[in-house]
Biopython code that builds the backbone (N, CA, C, O; Angstrom):
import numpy as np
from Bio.PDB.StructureBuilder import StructureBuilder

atoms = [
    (1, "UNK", "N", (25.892, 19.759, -7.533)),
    (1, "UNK", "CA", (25.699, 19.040, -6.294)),
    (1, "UNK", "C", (24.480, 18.138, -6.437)),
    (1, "UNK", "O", (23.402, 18.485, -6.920)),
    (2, "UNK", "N", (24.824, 16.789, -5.895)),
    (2, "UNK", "CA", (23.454, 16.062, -5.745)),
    (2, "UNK", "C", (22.485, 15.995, -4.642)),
    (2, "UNK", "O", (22.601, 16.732, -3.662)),
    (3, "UNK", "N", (21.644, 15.238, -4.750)),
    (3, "UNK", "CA", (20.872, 15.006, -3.127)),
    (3, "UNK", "C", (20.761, 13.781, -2.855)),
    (3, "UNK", "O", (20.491, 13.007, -3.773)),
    (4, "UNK", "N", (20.915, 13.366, -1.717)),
    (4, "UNK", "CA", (20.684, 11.817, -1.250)),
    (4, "UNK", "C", (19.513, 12.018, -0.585)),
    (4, "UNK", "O", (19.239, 13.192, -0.336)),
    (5, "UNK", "N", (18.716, 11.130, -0.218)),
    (5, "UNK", "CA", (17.538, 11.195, 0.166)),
    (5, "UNK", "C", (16.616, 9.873, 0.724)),
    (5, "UNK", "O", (16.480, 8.760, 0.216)),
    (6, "UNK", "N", (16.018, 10.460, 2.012)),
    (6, "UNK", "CA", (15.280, 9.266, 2.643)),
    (6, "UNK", "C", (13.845, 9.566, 3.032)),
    (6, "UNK", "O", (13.449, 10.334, 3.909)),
    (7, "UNK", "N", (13.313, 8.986, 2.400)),
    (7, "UNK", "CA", (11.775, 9.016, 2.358)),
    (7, "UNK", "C", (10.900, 8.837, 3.319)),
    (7, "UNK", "O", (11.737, 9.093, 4.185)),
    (8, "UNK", "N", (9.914, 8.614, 3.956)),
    (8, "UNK", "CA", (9.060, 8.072, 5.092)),
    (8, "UNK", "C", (10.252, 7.870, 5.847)),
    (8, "UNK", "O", (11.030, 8.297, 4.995)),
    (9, "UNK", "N", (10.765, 7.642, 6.513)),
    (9, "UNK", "CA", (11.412, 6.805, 7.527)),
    (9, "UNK", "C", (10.318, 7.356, 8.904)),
    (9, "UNK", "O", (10.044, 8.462, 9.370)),
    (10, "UNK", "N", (9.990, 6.238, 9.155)),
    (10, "UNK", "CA", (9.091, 6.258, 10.371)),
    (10, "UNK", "C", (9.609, 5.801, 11.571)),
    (10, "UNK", "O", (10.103, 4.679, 11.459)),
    (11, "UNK", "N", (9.682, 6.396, 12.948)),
    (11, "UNK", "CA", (10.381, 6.697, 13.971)),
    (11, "UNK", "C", (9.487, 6.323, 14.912)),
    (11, "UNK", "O", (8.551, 6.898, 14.355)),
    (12, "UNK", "N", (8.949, 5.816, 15.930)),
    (12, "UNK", "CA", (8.690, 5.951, 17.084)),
    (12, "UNK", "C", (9.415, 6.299, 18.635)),
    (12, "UNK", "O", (10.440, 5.900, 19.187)),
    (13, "UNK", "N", (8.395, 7.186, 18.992)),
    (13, "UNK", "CA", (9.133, 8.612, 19.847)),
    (13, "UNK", "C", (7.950, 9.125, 20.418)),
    (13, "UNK", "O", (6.889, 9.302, 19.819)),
    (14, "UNK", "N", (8.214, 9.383, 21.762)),
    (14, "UNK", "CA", (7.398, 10.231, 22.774)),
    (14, "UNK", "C", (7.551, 11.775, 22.461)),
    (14, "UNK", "O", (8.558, 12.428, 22.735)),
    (15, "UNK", "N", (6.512, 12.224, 21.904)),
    (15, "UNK", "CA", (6.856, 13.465, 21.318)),
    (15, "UNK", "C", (5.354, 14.350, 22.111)),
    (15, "UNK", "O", (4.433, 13.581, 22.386)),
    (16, "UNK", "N", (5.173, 15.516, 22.376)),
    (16, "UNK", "CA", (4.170, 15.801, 22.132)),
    (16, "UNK", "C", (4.604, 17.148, 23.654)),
    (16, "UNK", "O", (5.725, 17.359, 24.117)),
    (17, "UNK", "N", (3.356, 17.775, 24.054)),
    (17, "UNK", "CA", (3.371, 18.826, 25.437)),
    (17, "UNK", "C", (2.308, 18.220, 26.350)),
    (17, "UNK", "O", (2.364, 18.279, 27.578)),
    (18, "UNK", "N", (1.259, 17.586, 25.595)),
    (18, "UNK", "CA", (-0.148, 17.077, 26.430)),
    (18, "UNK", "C", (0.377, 15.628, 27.445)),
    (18, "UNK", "O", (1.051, 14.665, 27.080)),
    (19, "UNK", "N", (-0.052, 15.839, 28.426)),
    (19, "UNK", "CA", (-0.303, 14.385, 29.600)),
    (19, "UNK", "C", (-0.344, 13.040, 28.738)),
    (19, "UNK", "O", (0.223, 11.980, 29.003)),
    (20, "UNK", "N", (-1.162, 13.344, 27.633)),
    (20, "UNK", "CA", (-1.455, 11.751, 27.474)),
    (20, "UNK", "C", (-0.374, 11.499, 26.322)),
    (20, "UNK", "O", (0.039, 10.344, 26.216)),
    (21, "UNK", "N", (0.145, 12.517, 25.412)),
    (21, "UNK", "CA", (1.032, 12.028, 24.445)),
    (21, "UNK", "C", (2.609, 11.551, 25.464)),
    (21, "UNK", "O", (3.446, 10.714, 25.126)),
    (22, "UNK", "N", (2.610, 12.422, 26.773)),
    (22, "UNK", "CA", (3.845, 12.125, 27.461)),
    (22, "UNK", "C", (4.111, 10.222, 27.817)),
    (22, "UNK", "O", (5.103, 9.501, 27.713)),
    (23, "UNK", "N", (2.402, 9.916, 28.346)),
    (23, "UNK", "CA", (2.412, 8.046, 27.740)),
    (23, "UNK", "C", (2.425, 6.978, 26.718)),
    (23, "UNK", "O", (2.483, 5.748, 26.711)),
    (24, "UNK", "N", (2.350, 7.921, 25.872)),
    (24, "UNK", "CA", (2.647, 6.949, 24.930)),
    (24, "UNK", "C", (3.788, 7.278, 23.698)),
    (24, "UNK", "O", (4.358, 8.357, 23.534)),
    (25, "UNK", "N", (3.959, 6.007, 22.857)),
    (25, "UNK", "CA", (4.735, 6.668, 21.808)),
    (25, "UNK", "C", (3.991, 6.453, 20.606)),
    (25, "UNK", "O", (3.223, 5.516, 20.388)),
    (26, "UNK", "N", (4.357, 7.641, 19.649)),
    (26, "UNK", "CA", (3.935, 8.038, 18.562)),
    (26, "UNK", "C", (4.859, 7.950, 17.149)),
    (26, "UNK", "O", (6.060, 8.213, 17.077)),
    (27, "UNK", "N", (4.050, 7.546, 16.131)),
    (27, "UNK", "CA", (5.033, 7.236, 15.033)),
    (27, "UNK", "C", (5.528, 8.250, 14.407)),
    (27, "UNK", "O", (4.852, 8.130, 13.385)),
    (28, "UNK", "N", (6.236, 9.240, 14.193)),
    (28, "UNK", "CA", (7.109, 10.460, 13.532)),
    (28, "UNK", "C", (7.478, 9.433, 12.123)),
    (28, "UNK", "O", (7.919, 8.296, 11.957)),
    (29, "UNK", "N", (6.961, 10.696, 11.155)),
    (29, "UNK", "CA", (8.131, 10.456, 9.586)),
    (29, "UNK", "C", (8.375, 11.494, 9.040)),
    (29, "UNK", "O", (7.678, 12.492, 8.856)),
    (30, "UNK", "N", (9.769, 11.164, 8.673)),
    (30, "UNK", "CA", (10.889, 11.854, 8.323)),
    (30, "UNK", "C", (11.072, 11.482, 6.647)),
    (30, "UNK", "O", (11.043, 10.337, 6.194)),
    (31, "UNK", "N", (11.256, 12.673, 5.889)),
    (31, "UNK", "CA", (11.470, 13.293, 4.719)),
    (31, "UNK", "C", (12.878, 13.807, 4.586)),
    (31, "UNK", "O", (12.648, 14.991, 4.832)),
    (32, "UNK", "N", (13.732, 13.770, 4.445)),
    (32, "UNK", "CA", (15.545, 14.056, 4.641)),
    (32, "UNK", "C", (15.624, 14.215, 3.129)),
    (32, "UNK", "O", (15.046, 13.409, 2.399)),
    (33, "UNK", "N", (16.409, 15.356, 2.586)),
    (33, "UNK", "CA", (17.706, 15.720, 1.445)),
    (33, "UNK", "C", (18.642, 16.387, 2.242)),
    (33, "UNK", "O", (18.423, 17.097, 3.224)),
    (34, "UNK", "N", (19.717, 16.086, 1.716)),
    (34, "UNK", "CA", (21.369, 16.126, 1.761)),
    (34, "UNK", "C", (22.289, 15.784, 0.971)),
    (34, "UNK", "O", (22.721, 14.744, 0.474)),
    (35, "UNK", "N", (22.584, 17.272, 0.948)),
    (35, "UNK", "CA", (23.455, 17.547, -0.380)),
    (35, "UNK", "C", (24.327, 16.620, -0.182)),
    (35, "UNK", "O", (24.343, 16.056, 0.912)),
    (36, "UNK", "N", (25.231, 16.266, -1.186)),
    (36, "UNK", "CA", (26.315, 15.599, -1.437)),
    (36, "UNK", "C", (26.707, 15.180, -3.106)),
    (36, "UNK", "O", (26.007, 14.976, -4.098)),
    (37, "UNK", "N", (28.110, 15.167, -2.867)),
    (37, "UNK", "CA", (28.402, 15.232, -4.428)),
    (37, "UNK", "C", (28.665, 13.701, -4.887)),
    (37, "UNK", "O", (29.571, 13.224, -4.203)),
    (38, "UNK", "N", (28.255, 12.970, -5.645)),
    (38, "UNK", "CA", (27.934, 11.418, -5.627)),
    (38, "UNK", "C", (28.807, 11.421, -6.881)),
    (38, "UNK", "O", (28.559, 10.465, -7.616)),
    (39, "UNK", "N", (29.927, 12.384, -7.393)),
    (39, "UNK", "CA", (30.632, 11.677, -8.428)),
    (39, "UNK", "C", (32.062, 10.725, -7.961)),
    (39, "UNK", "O", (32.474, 9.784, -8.639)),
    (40, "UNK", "N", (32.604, 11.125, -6.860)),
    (40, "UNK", "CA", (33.897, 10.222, -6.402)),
    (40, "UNK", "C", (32.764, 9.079, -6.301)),
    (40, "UNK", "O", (32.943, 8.352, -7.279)),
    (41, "UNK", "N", (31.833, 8.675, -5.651)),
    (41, "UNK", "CA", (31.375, 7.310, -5.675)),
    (41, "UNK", "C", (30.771, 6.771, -6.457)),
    (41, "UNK", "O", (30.655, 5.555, -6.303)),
    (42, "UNK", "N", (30.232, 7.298, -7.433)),
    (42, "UNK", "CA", (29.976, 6.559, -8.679)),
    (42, "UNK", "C", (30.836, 6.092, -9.723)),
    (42, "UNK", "O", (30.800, 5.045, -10.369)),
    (43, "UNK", "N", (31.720, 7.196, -9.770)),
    (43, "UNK", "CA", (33.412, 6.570, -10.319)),
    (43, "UNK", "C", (33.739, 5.217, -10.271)),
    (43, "UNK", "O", (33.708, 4.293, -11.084)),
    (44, "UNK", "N", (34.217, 5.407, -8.533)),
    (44, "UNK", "CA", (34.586, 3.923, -7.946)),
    (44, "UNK", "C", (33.543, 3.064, -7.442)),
    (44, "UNK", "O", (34.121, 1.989, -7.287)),
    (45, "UNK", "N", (32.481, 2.934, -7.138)),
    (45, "UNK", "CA", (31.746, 2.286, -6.873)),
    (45, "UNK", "C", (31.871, 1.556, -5.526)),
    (45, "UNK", "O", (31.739, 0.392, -5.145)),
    (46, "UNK", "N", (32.172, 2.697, -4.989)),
    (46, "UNK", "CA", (32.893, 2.080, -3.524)),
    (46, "UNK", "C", (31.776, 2.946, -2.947)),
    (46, "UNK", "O", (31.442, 4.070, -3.320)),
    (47, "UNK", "N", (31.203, 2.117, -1.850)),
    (47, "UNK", "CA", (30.540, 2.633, -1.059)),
    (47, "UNK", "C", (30.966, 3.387, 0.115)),
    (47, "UNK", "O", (30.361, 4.437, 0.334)),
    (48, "UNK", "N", (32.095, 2.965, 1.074)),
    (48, "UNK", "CA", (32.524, 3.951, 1.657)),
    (48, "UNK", "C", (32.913, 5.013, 1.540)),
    (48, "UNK", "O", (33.402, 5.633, 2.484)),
    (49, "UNK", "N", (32.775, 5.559, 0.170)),
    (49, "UNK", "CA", (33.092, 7.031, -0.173)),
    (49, "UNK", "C", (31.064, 7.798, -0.504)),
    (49, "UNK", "O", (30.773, 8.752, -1.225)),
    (50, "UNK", "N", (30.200, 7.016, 0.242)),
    (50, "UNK", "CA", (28.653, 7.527, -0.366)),
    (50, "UNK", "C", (29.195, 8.190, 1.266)),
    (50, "UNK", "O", (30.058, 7.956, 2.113)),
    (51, "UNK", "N", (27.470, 9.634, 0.897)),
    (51, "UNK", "CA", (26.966, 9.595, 1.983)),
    (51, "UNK", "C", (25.655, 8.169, 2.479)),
    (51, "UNK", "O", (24.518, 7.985, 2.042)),
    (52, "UNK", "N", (26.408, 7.432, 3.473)),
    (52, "UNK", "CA", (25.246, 6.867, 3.304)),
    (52, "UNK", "C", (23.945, 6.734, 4.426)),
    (52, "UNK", "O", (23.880, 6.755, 5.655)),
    (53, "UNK", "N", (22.781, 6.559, 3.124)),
    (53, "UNK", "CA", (21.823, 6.588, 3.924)),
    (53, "UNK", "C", (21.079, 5.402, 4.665)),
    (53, "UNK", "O", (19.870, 5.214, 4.799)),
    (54, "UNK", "N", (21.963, 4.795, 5.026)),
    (54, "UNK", "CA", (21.252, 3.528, 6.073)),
    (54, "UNK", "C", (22.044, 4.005, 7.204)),
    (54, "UNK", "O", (21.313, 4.254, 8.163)),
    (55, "UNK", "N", (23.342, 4.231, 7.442)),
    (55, "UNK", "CA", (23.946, 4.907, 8.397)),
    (55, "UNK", "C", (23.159, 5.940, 9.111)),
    (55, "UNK", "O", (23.008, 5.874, 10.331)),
    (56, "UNK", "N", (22.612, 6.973, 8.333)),
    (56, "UNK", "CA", (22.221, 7.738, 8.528)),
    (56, "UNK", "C", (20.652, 7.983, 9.040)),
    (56, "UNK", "O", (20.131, 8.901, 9.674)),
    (57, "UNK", "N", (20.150, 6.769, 8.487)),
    (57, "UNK", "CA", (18.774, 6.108, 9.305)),
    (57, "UNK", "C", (19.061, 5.781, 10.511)),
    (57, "UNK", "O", (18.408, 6.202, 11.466)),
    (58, "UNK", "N", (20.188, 4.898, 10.639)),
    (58, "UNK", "CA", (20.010, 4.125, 11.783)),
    (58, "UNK", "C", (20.410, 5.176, 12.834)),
    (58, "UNK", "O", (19.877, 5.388, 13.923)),
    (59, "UNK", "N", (21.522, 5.819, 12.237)),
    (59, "UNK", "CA", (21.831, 6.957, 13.209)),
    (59, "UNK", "C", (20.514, 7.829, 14.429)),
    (59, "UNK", "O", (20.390, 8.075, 15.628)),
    (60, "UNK", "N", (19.789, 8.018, 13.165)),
    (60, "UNK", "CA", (18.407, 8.844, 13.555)),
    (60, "UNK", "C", (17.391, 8.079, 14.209)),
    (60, "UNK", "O", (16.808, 8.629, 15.143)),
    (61, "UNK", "N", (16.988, 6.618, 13.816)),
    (61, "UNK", "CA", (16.278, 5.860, 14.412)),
    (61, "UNK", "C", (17.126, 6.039, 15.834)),
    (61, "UNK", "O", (16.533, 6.806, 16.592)),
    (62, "UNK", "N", (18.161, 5.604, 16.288)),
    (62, "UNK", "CA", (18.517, 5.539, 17.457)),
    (62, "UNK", "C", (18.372, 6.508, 18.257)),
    (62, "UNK", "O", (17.865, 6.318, 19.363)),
    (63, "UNK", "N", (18.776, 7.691, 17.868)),
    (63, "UNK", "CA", (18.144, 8.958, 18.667)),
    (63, "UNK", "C", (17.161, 9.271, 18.824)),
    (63, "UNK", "O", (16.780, 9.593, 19.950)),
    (64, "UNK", "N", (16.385, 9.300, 17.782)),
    (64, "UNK", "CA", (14.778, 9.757, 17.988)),
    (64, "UNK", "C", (14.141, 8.517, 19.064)),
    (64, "UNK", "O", (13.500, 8.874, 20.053)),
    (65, "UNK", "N", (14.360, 7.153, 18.800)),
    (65, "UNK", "CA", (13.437, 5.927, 19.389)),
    (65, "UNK", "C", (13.380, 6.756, 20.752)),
    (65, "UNK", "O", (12.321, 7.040, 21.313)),
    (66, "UNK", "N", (14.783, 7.148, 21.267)),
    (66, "UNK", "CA", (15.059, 7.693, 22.768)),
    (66, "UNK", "C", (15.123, 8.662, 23.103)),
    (66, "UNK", "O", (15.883, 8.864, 24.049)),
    (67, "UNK", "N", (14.371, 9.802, 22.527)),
    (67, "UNK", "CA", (13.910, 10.700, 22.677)),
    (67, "UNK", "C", (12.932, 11.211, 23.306)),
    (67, "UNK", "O", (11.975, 10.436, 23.297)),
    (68, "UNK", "N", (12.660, 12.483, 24.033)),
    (68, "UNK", "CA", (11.497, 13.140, 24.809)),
    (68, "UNK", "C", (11.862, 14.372, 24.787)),
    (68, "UNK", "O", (12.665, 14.959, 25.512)),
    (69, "UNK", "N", (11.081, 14.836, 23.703)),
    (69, "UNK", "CA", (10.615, 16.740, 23.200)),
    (69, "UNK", "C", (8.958, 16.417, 23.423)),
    (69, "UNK", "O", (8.082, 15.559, 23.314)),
    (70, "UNK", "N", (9.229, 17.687, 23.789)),
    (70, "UNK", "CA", (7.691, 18.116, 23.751)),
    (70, "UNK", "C", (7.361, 18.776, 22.394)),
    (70, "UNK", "O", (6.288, 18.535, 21.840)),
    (71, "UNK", "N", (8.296, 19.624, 21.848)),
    (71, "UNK", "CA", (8.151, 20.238, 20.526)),
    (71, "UNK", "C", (8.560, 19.349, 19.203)),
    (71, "UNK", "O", (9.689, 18.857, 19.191)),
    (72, "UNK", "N", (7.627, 19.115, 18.024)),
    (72, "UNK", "CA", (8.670, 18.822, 16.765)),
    (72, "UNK", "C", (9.339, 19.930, 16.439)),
    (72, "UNK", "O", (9.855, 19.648, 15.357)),
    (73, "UNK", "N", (9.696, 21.216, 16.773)),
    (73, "UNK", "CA", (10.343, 21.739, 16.148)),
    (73, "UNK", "C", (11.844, 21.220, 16.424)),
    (73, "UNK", "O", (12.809, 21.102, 15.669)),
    (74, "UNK", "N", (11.643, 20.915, 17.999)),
    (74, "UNK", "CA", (13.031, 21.029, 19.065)),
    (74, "UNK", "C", (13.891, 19.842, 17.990)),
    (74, "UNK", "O", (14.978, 20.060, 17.455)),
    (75, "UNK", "N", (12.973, 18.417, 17.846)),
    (75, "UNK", "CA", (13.279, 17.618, 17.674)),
    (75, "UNK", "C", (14.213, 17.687, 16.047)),
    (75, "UNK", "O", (15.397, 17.470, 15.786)),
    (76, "UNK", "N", (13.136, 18.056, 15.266)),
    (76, "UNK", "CA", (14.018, 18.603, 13.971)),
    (76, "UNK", "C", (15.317, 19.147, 13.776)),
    (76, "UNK", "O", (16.184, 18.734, 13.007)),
    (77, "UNK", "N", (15.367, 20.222, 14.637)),
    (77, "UNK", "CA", (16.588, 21.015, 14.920)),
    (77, "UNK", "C", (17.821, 19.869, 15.508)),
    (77, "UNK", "O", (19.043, 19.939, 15.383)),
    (78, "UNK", "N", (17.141, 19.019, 16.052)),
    (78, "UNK", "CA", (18.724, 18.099, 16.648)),
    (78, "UNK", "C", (18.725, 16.910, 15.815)),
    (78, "UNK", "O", (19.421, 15.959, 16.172)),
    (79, "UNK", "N", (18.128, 16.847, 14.892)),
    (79, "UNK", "CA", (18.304, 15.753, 13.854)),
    (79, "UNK", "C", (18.738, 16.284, 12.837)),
    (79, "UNK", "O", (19.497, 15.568, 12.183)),
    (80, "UNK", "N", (18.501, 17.496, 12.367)),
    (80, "UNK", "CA", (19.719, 18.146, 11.515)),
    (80, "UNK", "C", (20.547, 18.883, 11.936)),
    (80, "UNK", "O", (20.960, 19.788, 11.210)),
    (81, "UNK", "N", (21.013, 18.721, 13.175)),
    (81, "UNK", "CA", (22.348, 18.991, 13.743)),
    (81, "UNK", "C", (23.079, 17.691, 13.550)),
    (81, "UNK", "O", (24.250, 17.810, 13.189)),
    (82, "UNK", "N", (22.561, 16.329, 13.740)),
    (82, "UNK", "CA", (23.157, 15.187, 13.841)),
    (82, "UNK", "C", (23.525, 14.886, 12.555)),
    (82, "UNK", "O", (24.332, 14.012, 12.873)),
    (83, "UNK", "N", (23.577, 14.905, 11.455)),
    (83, "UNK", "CA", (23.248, 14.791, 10.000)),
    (83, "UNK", "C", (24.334, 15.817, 9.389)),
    (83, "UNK", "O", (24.948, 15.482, 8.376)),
    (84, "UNK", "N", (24.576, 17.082, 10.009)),
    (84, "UNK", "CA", (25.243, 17.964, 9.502)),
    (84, "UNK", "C", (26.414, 17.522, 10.107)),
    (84, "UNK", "O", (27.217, 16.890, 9.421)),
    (85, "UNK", "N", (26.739, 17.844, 11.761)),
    (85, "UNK", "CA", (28.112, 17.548, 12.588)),
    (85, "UNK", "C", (28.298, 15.991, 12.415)),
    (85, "UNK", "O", (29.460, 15.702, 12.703)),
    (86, "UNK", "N", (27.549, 14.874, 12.042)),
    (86, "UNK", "CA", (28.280, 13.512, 11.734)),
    (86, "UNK", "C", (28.457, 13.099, 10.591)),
    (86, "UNK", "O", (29.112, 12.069, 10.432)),
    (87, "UNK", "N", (28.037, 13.640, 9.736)),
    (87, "UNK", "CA", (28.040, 12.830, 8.147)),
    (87, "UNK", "C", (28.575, 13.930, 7.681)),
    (87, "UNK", "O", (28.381, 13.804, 6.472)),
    (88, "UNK", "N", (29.193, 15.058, 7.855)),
    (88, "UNK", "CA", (29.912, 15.776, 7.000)),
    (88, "UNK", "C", (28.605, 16.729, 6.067)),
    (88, "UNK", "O", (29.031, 17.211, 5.017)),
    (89, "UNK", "N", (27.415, 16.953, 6.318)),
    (89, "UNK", "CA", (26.597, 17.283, 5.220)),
    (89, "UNK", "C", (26.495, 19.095, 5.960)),
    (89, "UNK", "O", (26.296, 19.615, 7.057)),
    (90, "UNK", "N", (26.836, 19.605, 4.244)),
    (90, "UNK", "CA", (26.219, 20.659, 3.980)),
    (90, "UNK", "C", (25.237, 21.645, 4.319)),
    (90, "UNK", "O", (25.231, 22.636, 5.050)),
    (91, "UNK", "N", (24.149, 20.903, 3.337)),
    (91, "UNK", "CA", (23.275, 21.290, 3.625)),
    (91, "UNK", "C", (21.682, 20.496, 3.973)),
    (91, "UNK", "O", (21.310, 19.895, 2.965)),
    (92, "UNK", "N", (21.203, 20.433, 4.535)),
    (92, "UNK", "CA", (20.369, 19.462, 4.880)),
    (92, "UNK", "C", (18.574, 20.373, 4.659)),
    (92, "UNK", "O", (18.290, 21.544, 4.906)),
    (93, "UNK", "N", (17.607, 19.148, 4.068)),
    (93, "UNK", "CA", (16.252, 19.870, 4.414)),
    (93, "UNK", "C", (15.277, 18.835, 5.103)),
    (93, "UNK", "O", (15.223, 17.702, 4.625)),
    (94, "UNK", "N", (14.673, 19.089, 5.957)),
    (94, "UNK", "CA", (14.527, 18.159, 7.014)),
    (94, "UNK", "C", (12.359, 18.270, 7.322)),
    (94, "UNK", "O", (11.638, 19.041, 7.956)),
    (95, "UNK", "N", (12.149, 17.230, 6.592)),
    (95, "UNK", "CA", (10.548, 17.028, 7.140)),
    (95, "UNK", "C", (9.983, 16.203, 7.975)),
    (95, "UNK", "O", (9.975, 14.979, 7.841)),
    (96, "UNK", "N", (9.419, 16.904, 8.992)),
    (96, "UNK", "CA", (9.046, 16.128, 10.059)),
    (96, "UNK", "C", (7.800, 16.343, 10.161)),
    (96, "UNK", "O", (7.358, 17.462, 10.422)),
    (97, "UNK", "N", (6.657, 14.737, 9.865)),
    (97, "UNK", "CA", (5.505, 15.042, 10.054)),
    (97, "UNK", "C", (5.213, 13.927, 11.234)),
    (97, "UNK", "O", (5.695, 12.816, 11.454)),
    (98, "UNK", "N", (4.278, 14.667, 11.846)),
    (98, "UNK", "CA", (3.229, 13.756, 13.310)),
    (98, "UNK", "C", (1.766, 13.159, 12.856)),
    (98, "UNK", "O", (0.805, 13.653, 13.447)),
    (99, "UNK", "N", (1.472, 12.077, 11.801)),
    (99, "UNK", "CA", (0.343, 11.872, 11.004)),
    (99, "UNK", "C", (-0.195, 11.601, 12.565)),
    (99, "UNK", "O", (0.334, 11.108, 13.561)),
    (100, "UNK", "N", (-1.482, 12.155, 12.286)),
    (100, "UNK", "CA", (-2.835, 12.344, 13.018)),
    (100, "UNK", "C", (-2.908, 13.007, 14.338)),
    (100, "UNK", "O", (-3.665, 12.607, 15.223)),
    (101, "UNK", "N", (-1.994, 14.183, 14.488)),
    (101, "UNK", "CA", (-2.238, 14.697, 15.127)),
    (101, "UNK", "C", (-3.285, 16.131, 15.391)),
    (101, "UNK", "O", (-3.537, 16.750, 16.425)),
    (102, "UNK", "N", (-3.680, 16.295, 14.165)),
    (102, "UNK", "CA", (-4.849, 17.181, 14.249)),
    (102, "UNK", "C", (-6.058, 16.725, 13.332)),
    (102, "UNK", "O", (-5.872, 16.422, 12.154)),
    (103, "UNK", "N", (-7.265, 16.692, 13.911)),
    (103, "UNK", "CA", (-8.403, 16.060, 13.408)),
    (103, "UNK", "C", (-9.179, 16.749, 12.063)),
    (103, "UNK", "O", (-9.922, 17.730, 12.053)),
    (104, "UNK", "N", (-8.698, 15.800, 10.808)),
    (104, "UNK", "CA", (-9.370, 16.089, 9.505)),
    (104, "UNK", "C", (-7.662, 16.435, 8.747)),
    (104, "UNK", "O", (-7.789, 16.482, 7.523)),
    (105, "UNK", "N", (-6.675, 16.593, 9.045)),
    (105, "UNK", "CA", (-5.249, 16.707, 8.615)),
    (105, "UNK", "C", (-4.352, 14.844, 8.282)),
    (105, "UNK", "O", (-4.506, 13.894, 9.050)),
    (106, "UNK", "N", (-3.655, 14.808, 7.235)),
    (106, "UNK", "CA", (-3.268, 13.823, 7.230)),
    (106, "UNK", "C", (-1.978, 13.699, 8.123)),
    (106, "UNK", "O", (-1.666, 12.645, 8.678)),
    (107, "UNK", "N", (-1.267, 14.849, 8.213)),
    (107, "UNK", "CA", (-0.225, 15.141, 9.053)),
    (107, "UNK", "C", (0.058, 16.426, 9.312)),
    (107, "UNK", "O", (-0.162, 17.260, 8.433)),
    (108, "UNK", "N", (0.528, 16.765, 10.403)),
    (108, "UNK", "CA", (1.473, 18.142, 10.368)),
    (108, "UNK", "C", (2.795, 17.920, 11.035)),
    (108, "UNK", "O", (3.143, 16.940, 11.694)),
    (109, "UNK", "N", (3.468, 19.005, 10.748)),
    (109, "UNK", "CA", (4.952, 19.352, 11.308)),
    (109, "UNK", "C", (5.933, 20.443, 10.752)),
    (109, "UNK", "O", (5.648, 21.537, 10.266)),
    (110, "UNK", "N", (7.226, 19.836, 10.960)),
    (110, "UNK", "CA", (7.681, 21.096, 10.237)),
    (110, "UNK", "C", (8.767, 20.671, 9.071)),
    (110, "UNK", "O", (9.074, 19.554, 8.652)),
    (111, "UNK", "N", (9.160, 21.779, 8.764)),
    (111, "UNK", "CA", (9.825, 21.475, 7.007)),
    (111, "UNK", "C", (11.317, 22.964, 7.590)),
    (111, "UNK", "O", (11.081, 24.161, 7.755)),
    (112, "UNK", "N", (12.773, 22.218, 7.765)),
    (112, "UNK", "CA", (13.307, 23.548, 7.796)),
    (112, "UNK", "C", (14.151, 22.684, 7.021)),
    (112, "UNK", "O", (14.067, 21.535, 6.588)),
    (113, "UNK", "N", (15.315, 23.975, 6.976)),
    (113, "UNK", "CA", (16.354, 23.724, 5.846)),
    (113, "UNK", "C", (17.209, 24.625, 6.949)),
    (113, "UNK", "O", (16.928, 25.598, 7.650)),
    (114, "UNK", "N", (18.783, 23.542, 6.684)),
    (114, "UNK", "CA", (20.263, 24.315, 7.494)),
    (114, "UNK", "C", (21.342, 24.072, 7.122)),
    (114, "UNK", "O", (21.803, 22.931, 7.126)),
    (115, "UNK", "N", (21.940, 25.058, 6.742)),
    (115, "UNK", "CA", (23.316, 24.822, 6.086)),
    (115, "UNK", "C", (23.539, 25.821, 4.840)),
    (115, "UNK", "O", (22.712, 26.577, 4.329)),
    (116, "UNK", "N", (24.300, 25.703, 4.644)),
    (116, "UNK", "CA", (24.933, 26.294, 2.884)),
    (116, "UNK", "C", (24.747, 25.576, 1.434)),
    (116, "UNK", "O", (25.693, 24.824, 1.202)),
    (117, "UNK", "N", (24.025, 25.604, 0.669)),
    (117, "UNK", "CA", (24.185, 24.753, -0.354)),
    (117, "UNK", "C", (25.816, 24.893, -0.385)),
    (117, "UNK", "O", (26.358, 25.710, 0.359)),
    (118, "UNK", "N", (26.597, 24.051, -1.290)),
    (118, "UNK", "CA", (27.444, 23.610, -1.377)),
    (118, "UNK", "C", (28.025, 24.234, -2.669)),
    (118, "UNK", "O", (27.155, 24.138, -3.534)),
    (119, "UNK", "N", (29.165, 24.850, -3.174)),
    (119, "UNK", "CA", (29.266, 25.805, -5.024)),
    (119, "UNK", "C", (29.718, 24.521, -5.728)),
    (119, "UNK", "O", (29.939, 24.527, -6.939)),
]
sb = StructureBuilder()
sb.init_structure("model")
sb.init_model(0)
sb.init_chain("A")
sb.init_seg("    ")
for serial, (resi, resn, name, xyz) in enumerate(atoms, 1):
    if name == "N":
        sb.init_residue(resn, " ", resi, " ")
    sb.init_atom(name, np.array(xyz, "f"), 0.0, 1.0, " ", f" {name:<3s}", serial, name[0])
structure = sb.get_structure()
C-alpha cells in the first residue's frame, strides 16, 4: 500500500473555547497520509483513477474555512471522517497543528490515526 500525502495545507478557521479566539480567525495546518494503492494509476496514467489530493484539499479547505469548534480535537475527527466516507480512504493519519497558540511552542494539536491499514 502507498501513501498520498498533503503537507502544510493551511486553513483559516474560528477555532478555539476563549471569547477572543471566538472573533477572530486563526490559521490551522494540516499534515494528511492516506493510504491508497497508486499502481492502477501509474499504469494508466489517468488521473481519475488517483486518490486525489487537490480534491481533497479543496474538499477540506471548504469545510474547515466554515467551521466553528471550539476543540481541535472535534475538528480533526470530522476531517477524517470527510476523507474516509468521500474519497474512499482506508486509512487516514491526520495532523492538526494551531501554530502559536501556546507561548514559547511552535505549534500544538493533535496527531490521530482512523481506519484499517489496508492488506
Amino acid at each position: 500500500m502507498d501513501i498520498v500525502f498533503i503537507e502544510d495545507l493551511r486553513i483559516d478557521a474560528v477555532i478555539g473555547i476563549y471569547d477572543w479566539e471566538r472573533r477572530v480567525r486563526q490559521t490551522l495546518s494540516f499534515d494528511i497520509e492516506m493510504a491508497f494503492d497508486n499502481t492502477v494509476p501509474a499504469a494508466s496514467d489517468d488521473i481519475a483513477l488517483t486518490l486525489n489530493y487537490k480534491d481533497v484539499s479543496k474538499r477540506l479547505v471548504g469545510y474547515v474555512s466554515e467551521s466553528s469548534f471550539g476543540l481541535v480535537e472535534t475538528l480533526a475527527e470530522r476531517c477524517a471522517a470527510i476523507i474516509r466516507e468521500e474519497f474512499g480512504v482506508s486509512w487516514v493519519r491526520l495532523k492538526l497543528s494551531k501554530p502559536g497558540a501556546v507561548r514559547g511552542a511552535k505549534a500544538v494539536g493533535v496527531r490521530i490515526e482512523r481506519g484499517t491499514w489496508p492488506d
